[in-house]
C-alpha positions as CSV (number, residue, x, y, z in Angstrom):
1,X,-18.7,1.5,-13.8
2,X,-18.7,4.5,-16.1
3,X,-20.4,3.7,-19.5
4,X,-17.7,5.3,-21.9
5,X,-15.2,2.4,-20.0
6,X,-16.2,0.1,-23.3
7,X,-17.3,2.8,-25.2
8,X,-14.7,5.1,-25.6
9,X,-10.3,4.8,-25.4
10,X,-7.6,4.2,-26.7
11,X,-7.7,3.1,-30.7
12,X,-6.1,-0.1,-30.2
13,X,-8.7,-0.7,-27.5
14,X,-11.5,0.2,-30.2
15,X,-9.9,-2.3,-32.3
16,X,-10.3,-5.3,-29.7
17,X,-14.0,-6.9,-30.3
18,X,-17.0,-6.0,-28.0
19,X,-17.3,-8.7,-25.8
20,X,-13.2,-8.6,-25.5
21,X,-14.0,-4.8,-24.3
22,X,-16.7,-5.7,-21.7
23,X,-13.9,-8.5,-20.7
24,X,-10.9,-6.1,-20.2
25,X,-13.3,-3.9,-18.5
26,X,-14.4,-5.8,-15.6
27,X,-11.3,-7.5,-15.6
28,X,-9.7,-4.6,-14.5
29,X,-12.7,-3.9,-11.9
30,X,-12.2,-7.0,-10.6
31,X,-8.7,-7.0,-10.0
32,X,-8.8,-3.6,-8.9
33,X,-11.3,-4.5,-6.0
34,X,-13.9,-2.0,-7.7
35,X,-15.8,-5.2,-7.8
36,X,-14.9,-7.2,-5.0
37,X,-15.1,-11.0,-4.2
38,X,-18.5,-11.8,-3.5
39,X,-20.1,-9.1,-6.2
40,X,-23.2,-10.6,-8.4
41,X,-22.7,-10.3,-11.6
42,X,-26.3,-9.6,-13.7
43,X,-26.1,-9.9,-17.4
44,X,-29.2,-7.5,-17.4
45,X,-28.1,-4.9,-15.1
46,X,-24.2,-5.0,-16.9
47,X,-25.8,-5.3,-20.8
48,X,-28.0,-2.0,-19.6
49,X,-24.9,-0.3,-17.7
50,X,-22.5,-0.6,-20.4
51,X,-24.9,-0.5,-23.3
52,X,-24.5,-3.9,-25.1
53,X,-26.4,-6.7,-25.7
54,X,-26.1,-9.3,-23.8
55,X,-24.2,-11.8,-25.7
56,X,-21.0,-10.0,-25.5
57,X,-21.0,-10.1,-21.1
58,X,-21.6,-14.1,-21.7
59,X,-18.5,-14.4,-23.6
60,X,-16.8,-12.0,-21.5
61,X,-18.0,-14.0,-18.3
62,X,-16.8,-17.6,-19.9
63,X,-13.5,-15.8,-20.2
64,X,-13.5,-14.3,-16.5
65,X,-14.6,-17.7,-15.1
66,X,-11.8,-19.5,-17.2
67,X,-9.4,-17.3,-15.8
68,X,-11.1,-18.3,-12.1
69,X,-12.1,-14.8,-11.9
70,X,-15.6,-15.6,-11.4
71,X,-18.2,-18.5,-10.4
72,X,-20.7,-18.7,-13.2
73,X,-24.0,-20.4,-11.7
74,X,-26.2,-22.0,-14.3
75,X,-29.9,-19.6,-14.1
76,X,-28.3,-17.9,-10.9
77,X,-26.0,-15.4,-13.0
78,X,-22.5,-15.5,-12.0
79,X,-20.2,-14.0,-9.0
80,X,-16.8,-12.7,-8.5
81,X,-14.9,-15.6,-6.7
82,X,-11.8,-15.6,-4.4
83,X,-9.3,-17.6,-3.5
84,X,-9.1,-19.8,0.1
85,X,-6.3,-20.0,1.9
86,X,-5.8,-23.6,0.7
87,X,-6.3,-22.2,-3.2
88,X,-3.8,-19.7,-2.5
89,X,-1.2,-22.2,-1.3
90,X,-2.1,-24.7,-3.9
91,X,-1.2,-21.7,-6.7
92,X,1.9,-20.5,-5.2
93,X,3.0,-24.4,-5.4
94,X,1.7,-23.8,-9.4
95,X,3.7,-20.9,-9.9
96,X,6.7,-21.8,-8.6
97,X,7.1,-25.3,-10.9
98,X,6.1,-22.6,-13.7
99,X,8.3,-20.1,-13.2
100,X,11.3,-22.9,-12.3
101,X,11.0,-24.8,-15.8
102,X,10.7,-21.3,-17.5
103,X,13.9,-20.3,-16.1
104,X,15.1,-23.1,-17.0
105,X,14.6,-22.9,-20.8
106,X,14.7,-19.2,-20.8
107,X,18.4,-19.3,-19.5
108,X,20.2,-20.8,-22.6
109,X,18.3,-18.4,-25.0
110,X,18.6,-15.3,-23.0
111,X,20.4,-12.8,-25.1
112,X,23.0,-9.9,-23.7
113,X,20.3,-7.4,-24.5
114,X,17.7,-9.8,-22.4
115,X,19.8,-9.5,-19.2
116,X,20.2,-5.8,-19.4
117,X,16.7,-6.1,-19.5
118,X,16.3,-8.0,-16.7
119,X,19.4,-6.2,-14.7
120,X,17.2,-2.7,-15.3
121,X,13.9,-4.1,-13.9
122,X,16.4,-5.1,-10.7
123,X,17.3,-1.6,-10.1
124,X,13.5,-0.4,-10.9
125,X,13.0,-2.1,-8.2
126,X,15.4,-0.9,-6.0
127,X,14.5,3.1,-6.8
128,X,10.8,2.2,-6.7
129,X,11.5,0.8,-3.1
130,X,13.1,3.6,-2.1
131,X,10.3,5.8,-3.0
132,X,8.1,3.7,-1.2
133,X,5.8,3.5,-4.2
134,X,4.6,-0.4,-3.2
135,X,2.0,-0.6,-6.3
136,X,4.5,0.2,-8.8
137,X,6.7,-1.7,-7.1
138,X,4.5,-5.0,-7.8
139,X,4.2,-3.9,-10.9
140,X,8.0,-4.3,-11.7
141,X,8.1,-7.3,-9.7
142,X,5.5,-8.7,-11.8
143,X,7.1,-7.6,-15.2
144,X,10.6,-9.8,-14.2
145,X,9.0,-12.9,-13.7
146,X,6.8,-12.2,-16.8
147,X,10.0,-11.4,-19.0
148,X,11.6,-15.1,-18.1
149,X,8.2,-17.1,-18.9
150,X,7.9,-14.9,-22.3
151,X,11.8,-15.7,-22.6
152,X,11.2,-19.7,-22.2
153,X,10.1,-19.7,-25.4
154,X,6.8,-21.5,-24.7
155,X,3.5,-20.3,-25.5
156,X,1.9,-22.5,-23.5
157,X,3.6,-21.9,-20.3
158,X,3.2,-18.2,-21.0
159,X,-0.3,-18.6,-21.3
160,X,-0.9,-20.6,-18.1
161,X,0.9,-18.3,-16.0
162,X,-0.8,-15.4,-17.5
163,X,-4.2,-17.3,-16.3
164,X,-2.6,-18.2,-12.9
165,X,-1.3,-14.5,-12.5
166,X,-4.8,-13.0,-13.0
167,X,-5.9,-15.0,-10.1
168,X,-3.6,-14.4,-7.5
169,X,-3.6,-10.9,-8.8
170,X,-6.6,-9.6,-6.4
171,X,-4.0,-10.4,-3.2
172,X,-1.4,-8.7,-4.0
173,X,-1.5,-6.5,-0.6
174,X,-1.9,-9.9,1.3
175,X,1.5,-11.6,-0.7
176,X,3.2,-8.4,-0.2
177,X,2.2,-9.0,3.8
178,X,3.0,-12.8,3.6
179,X,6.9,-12.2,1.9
180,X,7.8,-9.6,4.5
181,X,10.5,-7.2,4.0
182,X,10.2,-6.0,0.7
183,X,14.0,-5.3,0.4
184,X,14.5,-9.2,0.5
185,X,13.0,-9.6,-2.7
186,X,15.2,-7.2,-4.4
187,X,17.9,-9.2,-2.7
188,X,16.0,-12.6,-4.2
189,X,15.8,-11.0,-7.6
190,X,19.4,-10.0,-7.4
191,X,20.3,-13.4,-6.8
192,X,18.2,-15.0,-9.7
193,X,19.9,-12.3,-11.9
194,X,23.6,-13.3,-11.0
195,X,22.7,-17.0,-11.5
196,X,21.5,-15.8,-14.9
197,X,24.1,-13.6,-16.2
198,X,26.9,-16.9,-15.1
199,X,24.6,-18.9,-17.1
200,X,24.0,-21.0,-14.3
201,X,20.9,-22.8,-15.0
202,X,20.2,-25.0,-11.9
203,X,21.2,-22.0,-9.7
204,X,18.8,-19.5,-11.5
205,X,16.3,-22.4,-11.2
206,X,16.7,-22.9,-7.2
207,X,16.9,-19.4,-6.9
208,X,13.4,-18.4,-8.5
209,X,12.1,-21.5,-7.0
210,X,13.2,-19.8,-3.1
211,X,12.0,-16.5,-4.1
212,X,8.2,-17.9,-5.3
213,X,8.3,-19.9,-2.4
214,X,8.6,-17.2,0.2
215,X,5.2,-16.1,1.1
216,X,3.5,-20.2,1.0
217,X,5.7,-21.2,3.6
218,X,4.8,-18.0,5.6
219,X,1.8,-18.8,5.1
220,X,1.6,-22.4,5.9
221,X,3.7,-21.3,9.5
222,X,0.7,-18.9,10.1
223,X,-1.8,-21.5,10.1
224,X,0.6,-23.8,11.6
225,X,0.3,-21.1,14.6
226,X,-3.8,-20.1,14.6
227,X,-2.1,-16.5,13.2
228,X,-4.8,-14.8,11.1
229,X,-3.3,-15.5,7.2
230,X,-5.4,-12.5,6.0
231,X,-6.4,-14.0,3.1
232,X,-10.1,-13.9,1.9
233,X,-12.1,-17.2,1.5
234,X,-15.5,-18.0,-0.2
């Protein structure tokens, strides 16, 4: 990892404290795969590499192990954890009761503006899928589902599925394999949008609620079957 990563950027990254800086940084390593599951973590070696003490990686590493990012190992340093196939199931059944009571309160409050909003990330979709650009493509996917939980109007729920996110975020080739045809999404999202735009919140509700559940029951059917899940474990 290249030293001027915490060093150097952006101003309103120079405004974010140092051990928030060492965070974001191998935040983004980790969910990047440049440090994979499995990685050891020194507070030496990463307080020598990036050039801070090494108070700043601790607080950085409480973070990342909040977030389930890593396993901290009292006088063993810590390691960048993954999920099991079990975990990964268990947080799909997580985000689909957050993401169905966000709707839910999110509906009533969205405005005229919010569902253009929404309507346009549909279509992002749609063109970004057609250019076959599957990383931007998650992206947008991502920024949908975000837009209803920041819509709910509860922090709190935000927050949790902002934590839960970051986790699963290190599989997203694996969900993308697990949900299939990508164009089925943009018919899922579709749906949740015209459930939305009536108003309808029970149907908006169901409708998220199918979409989420998509690649857990794939994957429950592939264990079901002795079918490799390609998901890592550890």
């Amino acid at each position: 990892m290249a030293r001027d990563s915490v060093n150097g950027g952006p101003a309103a990254f120079e405004n974010l404290t140092l051990w928030q800086r060492v965070y974001q940084h191998l935040r983004e390593a980790i969910l990047t795969d440049q440090l994979p599951p499995g990685t050891e973590l020194s507070e030496v070696a990463l307080a020598q590499e990036l050039g801070v003490s090494r108070g700043p990686i601790r607080e950085a590493m409480g973070r990342l192990a909040a977030e389930g990012l890593v396993t901290v190992r009292p006088r063993r340093g810590s390691v960048v954890r993954s999920l099991t196939t079990d975990e990964l199931i268990d947080a799909y059944q997580v985000r689909e009761a957050l993401e169905a009571m966000a709707v839910r309160l999110a509906v009533p409050r969205l405005t005229r503006g919010d569902m253009a909003r929404l309507e346009q990330m549909v279509e992002e979709m749609a063109g970004l899928l057609a250019s076959q650009d599957i990383t931007q493509f998650f992206h947008a996917n991502g920024e949908f589902h975000e837009f209803l939980c920041r819509q709910s109007g509860n922090q709190k729920l935000l927050s949790v599925y902002q934590t839960l996110m970051g986790e699963m975020g290190r599989l997203q080739p694996q969900s993308l394999a697990l949900r299939g045809d990508p164009k089925q999404s943009v018919v899922e999202h579709r749906a949740i949008l015209r459930a939305v735009k009536r108003g309808d919140v029970e149907g908006a509700v169901q409708a998220a609620a199918d979409h989420v559940r998509v690649p857990a029951e794939n994957l429950r059917r592939r264990l079901a079957t002795g079918a490799d899940p390609k998901t890592r474990s550890g």
